[in-house]
C-alpha positions as CSV (number, residue, x, y, z in Angstrom):
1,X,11.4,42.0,-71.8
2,X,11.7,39.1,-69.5
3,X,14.1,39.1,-66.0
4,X,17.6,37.8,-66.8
5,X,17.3,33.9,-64.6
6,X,19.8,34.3,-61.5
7,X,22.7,31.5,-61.7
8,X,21.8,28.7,-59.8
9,X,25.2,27.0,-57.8
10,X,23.9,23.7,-58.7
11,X,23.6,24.2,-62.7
12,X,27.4,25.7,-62.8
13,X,29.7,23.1,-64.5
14,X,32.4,20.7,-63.0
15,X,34.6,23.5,-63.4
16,X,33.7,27.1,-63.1
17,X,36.0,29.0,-65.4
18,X,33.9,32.5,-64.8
19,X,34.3,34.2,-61.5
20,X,31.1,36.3,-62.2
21,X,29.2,33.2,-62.7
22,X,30.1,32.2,-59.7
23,X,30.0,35.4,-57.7
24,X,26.1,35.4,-59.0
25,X,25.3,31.6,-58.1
26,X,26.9,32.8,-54.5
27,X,25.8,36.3,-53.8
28,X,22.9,37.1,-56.4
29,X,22.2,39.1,-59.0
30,X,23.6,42.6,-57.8
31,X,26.1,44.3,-59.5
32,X,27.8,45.8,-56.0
33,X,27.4,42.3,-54.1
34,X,29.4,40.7,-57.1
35,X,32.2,43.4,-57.5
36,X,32.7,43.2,-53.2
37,X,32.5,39.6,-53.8
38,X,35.0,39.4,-56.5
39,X,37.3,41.9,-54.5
40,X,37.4,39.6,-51.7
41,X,38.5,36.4,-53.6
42,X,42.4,37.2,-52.7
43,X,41.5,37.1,-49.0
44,X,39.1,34.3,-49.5
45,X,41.9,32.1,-51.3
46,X,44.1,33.0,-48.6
47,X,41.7,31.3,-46.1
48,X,41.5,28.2,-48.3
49,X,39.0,29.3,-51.2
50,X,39.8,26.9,-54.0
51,X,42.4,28.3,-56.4
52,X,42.0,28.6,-59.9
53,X,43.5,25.2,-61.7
54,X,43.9,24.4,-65.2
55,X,39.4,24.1,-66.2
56,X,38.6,26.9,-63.2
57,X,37.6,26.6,-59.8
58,X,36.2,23.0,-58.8
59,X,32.8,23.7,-57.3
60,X,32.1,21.1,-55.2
61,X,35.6,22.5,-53.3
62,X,33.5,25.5,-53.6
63,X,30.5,24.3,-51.6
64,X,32.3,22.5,-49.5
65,X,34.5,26.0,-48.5
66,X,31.0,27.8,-47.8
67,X,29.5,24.2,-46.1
68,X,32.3,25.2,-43.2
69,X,31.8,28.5,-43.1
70,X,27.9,28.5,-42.3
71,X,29.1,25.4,-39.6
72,X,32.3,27.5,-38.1
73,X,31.5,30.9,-38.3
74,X,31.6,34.3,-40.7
75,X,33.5,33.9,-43.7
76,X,37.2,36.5,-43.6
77,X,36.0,39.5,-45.7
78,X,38.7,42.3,-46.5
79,X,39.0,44.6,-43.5
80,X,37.3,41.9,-40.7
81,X,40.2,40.5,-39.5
82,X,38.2,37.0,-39.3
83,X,40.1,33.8,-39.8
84,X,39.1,30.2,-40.4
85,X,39.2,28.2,-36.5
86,X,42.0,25.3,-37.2
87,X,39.7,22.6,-36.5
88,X,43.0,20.2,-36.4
89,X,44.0,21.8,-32.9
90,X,40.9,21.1,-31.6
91,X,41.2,18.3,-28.7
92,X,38.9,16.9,-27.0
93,X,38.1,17.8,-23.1
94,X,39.6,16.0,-20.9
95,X,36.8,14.1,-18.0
96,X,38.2,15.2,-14.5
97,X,37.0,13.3,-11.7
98,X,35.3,10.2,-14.2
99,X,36.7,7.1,-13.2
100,X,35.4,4.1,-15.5
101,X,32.9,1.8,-14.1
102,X,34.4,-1.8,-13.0
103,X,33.0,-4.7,-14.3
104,X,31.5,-6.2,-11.2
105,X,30.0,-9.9,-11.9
């Protein structure tokens, strides 16, 4: 009997009303990996994991959710205390001692 194909992200719909699809497309085929995942979604969609709307969960909101995690850092997992860096109170350093060049002609 052949292997079962693994989910692929990219083939899931618009729309993804099945959290174990997604939880396979995301962390694979194992049973555990999907239940922890799937466990986890309540602290996930308190750190800005797309919510549930009317058709499912949009997946390119989805990707994009993941996109920043692998830029900012770990994703929050039950238990790790780990929350999303507010990227809107980042400023940017201020130059001590830089003094714009005159324009000398």
């Amino acid at each position: 009997m052949p292997a079962k194909a693994v989910i692929s992200f990219d083939k899931l719909p618009l729309f993804v009303r099945n959290d174990n699809h997604l939880a396979e497309a995301i962390v694979g085929p194992d049973a555990e990996l999907k239940q922890t995942w799937l466990a986890s979604l309540p602290t996930l969609e308190a750190h800005g994991f797309p919510k549930k709307v009317g058709y499912g969960r949009y997946r390119p909101a989805v990707k994009e959710f993941y996109d920043r995690f692998c830029l900012f850092g770990t994703p929050p997992l039950p238990g790790t205390g780990a929350k999303f860096e507010d990227s809107e109170s980042w400023t940017r350093p201020k130059r001590r001692g830089f003094k714009r060049p005159t324009d000398k002609r």
